[in-house]
N, CA and C atoms as a LAMMPS dump frame, in Angstrom:
ITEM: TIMESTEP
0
ITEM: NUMBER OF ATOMS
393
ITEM: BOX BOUNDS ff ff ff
-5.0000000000000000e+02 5.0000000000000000e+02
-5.0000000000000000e+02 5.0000000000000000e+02
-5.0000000000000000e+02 5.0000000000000000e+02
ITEM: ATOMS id mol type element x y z
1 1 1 N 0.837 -1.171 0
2 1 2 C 0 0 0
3 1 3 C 0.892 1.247 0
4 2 1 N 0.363 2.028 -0.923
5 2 2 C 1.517 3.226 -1.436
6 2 3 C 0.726 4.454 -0.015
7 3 1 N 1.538 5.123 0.879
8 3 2 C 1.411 6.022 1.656
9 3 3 C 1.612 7.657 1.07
10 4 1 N 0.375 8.116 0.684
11 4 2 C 0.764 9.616 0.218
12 4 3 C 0.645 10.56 1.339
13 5 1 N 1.461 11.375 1.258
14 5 2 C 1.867 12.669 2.001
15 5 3 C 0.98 13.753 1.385
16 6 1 N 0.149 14.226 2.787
17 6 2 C -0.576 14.865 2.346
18 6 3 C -0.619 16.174 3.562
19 7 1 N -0.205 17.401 2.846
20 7 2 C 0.01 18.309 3.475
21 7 3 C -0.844 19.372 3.864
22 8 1 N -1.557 19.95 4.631
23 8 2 C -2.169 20.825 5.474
24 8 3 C -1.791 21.814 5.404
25 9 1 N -2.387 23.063 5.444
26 9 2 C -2.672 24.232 5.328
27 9 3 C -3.095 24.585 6.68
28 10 1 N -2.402 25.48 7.587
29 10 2 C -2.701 25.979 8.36
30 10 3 C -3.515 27.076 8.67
31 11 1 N -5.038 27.401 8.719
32 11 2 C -5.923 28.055 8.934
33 11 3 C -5.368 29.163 9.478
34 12 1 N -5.261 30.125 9.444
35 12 2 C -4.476 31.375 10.062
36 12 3 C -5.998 32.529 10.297
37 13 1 N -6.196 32.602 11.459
38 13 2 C -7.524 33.47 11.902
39 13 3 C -6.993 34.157 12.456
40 14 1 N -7.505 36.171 12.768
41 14 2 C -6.884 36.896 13.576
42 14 3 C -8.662 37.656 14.014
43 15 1 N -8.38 37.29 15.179
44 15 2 C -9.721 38.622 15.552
45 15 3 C -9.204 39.472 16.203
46 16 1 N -10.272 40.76 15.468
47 16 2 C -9.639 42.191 16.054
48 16 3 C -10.918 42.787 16.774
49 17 1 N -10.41 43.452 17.864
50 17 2 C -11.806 43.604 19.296
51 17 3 C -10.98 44.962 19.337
52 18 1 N -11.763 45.772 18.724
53 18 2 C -11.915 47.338 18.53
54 18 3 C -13.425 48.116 18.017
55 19 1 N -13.541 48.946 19.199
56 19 2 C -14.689 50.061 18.981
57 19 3 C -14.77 50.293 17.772
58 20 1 N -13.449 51.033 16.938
59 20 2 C -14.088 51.902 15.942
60 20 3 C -13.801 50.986 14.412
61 21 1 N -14.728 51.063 13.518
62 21 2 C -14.941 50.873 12.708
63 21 3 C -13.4 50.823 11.654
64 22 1 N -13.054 51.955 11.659
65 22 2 C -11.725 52.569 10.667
66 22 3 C -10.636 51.304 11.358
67 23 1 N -10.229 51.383 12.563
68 23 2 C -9.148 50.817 13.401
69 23 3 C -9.06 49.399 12.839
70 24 1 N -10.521 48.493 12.309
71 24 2 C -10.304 47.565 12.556
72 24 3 C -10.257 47.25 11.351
73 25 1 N -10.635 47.949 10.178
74 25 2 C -10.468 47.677 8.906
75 25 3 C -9.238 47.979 8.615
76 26 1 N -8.432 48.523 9.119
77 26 2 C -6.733 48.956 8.818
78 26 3 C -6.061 48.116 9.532
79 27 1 N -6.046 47.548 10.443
80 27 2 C -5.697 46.272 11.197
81 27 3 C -6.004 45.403 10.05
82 28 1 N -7.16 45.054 9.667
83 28 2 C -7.168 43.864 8.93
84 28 3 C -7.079 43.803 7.899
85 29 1 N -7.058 45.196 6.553
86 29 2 C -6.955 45.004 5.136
87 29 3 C -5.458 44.464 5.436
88 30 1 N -4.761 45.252 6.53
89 30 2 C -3.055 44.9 6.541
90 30 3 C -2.816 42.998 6.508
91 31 1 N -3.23 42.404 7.569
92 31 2 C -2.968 41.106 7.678
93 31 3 C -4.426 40.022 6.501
94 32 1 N -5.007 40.91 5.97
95 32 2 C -5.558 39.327 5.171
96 32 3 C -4.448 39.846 3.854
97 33 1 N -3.949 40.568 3.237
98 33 2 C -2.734 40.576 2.536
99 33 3 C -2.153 39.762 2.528
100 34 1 N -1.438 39.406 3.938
101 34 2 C -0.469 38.512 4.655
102 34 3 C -1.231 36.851 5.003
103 35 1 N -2.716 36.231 4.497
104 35 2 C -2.947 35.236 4.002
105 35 3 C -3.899 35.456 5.851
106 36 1 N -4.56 36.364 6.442
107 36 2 C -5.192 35.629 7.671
108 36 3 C -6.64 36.026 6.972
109 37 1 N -7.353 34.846 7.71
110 37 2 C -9.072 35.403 7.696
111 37 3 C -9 36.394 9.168
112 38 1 N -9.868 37.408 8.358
113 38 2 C -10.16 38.484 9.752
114 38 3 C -11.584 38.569 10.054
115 39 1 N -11.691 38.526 11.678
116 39 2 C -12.766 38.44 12.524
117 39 3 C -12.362 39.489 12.964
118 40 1 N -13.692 40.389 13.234
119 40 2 C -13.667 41.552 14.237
120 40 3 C -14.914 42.03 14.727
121 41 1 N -15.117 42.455 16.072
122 41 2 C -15.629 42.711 16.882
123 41 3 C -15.852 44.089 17.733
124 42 1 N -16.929 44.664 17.541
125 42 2 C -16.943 46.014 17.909
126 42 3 C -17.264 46.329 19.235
127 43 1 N -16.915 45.202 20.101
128 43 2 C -17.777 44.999 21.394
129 43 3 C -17.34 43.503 22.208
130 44 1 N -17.64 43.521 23.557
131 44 2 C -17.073 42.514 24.61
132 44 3 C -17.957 41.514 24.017
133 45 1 N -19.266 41.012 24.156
134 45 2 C -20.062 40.327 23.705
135 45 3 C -20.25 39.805 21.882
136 46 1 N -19.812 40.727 21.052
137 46 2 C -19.334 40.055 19.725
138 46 3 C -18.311 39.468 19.574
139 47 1 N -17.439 40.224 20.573
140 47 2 C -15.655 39.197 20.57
141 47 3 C -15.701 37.74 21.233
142 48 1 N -16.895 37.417 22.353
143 48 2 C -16.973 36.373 22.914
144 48 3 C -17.775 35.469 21.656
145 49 1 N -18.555 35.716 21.139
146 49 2 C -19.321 35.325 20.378
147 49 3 C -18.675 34.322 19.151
148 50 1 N -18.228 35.845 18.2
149 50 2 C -16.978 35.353 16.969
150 50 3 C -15.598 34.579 18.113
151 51 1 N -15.09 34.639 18.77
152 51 2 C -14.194 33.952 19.257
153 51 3 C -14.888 32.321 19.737
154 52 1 N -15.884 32.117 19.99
155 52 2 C -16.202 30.65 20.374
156 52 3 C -16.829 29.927 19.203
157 53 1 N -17.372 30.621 18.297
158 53 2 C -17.301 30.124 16.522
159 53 3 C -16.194 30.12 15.916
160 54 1 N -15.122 30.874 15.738
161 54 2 C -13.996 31.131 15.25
162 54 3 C -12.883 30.831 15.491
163 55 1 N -12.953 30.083 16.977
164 55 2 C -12.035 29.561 17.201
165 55 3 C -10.233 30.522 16.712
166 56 1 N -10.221 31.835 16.984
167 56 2 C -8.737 32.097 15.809
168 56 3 C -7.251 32.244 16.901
169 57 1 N -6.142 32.623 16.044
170 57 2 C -5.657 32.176 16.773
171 57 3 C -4.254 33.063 17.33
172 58 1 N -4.548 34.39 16.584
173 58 2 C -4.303 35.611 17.415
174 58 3 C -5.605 36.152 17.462
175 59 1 N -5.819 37.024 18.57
176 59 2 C -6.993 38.361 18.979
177 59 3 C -6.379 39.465 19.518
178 60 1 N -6.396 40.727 18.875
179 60 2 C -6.093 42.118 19.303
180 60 3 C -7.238 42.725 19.51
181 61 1 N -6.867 43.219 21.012
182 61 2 C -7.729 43.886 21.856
183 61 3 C -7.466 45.2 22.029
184 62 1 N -7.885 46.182 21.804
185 62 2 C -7.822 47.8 21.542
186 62 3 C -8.336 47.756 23.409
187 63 1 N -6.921 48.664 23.868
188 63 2 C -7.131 48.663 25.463
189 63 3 C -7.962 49.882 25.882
190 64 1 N -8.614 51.009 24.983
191 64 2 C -9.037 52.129 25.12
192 64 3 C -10.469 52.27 24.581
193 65 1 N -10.805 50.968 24.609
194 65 2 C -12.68 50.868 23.943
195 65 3 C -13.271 51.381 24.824
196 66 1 N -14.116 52.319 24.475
197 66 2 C -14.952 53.467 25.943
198 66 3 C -16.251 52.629 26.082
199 67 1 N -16.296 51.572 25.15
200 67 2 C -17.619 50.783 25.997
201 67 3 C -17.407 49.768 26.62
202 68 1 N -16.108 49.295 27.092
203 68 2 C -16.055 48.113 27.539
204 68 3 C -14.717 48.077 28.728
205 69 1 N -14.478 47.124 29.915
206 69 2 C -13.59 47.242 29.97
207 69 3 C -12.057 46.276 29.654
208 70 1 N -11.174 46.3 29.037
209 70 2 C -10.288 46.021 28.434
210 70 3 C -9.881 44.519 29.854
211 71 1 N -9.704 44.828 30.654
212 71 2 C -9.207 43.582 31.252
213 71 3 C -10.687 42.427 31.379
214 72 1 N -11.325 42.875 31.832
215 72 2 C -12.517 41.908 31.534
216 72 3 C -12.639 41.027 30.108
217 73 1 N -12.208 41.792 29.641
218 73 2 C -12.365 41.316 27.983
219 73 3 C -11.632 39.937 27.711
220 74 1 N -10.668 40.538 28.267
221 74 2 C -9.039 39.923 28.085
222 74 3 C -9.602 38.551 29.181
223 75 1 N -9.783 38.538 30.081
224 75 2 C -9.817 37.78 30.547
225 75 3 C -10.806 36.851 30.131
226 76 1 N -12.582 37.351 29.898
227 76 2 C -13.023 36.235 29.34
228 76 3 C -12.174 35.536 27.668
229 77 1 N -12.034 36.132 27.243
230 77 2 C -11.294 35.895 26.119
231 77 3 C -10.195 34.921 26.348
232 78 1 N -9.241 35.054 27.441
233 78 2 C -8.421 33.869 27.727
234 78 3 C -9.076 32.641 27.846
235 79 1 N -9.927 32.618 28.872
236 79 2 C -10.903 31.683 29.358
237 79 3 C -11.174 30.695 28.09
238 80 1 N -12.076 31.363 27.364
239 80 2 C -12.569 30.407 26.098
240 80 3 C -12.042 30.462 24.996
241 81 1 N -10.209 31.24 25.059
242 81 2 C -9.69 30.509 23.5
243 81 3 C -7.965 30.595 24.361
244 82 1 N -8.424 29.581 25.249
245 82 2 C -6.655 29.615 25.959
246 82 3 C -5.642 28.839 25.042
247 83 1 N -5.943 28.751 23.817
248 83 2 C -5.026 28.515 22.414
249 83 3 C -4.668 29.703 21.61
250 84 1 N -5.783 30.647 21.868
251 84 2 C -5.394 31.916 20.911
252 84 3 C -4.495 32.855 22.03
253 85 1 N -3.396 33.391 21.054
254 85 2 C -2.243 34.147 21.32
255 85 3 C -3.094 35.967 21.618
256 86 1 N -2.923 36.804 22.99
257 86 2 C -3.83 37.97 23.355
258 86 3 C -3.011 38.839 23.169
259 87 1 N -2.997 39.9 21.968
260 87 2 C -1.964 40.983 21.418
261 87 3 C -3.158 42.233 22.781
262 88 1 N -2.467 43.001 23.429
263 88 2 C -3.302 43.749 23.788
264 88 3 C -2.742 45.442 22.879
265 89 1 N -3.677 46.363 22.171
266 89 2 C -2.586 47.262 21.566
267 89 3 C -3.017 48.507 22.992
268 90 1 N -1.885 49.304 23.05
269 90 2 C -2.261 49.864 24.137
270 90 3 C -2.131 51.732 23.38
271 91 1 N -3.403 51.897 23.017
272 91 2 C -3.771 53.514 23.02
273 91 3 C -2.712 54.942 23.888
274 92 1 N -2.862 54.139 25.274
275 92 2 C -2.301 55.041 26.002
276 92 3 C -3.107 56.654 26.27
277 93 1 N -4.371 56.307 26.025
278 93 2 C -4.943 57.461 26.147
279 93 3 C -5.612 57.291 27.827
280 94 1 N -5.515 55.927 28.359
281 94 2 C -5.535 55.665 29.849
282 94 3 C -4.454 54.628 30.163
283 95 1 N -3.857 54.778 31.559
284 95 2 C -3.014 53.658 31.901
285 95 3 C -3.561 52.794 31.695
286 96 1 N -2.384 51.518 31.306
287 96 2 C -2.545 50.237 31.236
288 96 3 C -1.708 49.807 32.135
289 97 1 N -2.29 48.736 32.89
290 97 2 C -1.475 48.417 33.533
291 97 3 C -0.772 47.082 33.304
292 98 1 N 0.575 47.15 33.524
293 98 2 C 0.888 45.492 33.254
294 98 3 C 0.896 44.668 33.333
295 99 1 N 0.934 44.614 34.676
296 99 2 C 0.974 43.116 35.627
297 99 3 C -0.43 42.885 35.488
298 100 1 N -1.775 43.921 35.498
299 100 2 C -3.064 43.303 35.482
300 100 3 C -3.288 42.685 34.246
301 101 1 N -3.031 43.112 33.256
302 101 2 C -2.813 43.004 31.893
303 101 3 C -2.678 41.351 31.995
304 102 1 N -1.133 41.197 32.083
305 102 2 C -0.481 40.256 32.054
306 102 3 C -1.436 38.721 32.696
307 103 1 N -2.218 39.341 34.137
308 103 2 C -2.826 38.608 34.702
309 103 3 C -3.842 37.996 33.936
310 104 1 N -4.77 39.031 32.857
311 104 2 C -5.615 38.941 32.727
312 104 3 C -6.017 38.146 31.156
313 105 1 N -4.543 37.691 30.915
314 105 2 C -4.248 36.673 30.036
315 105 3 C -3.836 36.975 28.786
316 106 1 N -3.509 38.516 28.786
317 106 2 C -2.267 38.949 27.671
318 106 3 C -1.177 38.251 27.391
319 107 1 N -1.021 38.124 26.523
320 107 2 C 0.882 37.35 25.811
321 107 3 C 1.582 38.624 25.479
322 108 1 N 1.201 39.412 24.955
323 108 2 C 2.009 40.751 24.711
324 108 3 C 0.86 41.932 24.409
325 109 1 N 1.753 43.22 24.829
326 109 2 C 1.118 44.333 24.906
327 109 3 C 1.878 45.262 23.869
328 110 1 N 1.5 46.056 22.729
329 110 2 C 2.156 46.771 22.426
330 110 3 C 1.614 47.994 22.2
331 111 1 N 2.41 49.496 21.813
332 111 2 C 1.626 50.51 21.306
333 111 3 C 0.914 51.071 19.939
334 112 1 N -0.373 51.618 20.522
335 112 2 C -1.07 51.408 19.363
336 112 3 C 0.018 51.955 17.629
337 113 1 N 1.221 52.71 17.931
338 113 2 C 2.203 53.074 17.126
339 113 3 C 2.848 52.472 16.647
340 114 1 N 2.169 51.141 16.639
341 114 2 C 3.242 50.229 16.441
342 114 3 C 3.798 49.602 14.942
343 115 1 N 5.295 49.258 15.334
344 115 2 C 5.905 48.452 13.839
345 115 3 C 4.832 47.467 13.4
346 116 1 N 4.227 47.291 12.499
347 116 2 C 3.716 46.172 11.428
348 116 3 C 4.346 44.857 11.656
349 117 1 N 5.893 45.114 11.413
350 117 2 C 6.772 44.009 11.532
351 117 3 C 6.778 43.571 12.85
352 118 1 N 6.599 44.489 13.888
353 118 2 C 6.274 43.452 15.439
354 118 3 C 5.049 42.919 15.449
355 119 1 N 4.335 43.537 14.955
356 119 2 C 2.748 42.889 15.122
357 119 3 C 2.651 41.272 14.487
358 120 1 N 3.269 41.423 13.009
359 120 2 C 3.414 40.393 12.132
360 120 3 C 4.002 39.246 13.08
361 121 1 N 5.462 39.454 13.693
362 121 2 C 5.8 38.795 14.349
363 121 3 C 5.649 38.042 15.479
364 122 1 N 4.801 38.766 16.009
365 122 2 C 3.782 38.424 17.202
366 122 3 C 2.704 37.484 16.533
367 123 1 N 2.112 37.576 15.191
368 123 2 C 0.77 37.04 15.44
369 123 3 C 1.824 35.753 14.205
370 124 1 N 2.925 35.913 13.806
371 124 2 C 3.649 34.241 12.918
372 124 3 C 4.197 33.107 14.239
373 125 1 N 3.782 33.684 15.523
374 125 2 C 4.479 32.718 16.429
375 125 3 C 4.074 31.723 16.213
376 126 1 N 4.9 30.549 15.898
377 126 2 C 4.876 29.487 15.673
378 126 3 C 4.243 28.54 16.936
379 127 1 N 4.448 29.116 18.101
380 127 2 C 3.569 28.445 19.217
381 127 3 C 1.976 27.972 19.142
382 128 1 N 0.981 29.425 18.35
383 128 2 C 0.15 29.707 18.536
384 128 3 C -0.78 29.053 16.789
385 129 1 N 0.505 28.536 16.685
386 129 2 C -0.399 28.398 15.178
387 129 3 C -0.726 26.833 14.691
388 130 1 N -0.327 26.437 15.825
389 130 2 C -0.432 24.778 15.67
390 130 3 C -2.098 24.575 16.386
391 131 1 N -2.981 25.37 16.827
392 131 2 C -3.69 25.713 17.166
393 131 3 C -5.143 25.161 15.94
């Protein structure tokens, strides 16, 4: 019996959990370029939602959403996708704090100013994608 090798395609999902409309379409025209399906969420309750259908396997969380609060988020969000990798981007238009952050089941925090190429790098971790 002849054994064929048959190779897989790794599903690459990114959800983005941001208030505004603009933020999350520039977040994501950038990475489906780069081969991800994009999920996004304008709200705590759509991110729980698309994240337990969607299963993906980075989620960026906009830490300055004025309707929600950012560690709560983070945390249910750990809870029900403790496979998906938690980019938190941090506005800085209120403290963030780290260690709560960190607690609250962030993998990394960066500013919303941020390099492309760190973001990229953050969401190609090879940890998170065997997922």
């Amino acid at each position: 019996m002849n054994k064929r090798k048959v190779k897989y395609a790794v599903q690459k999902t990114l959800m983005i959990v941001e208030d505004f409309d603009f933020i999350r379409s520039l977040v994501g025209k950038h990475f489906q370029t780069d081969g991800y399906d994009i999920i996004s969420a304008g709200n705590m309750q759509e991110a729980m939602n698309l994240g337990q259908q969607e299963q993906p396997n980075v989620v960026i969380v906009d830490f300055d959403m004025t309707s929600n609060d950012p560690y709560l988020i983070i945390s249910i969000l750990h809870n029900i996708l403790p496979m998906s990798q938690i980019v938190l981007m941090n506005g800085r238009s209120r403290h963030c704090d780290t260690d709560e952050a960190k607690t609250a089941g962030v993998d990394k925090i960066l500013d919303r100013t941020y390099d492309p190429v760190v973001l990229e790098e953050v969401a190609h971790s090879d940890a998170y994608m065997a997922h």
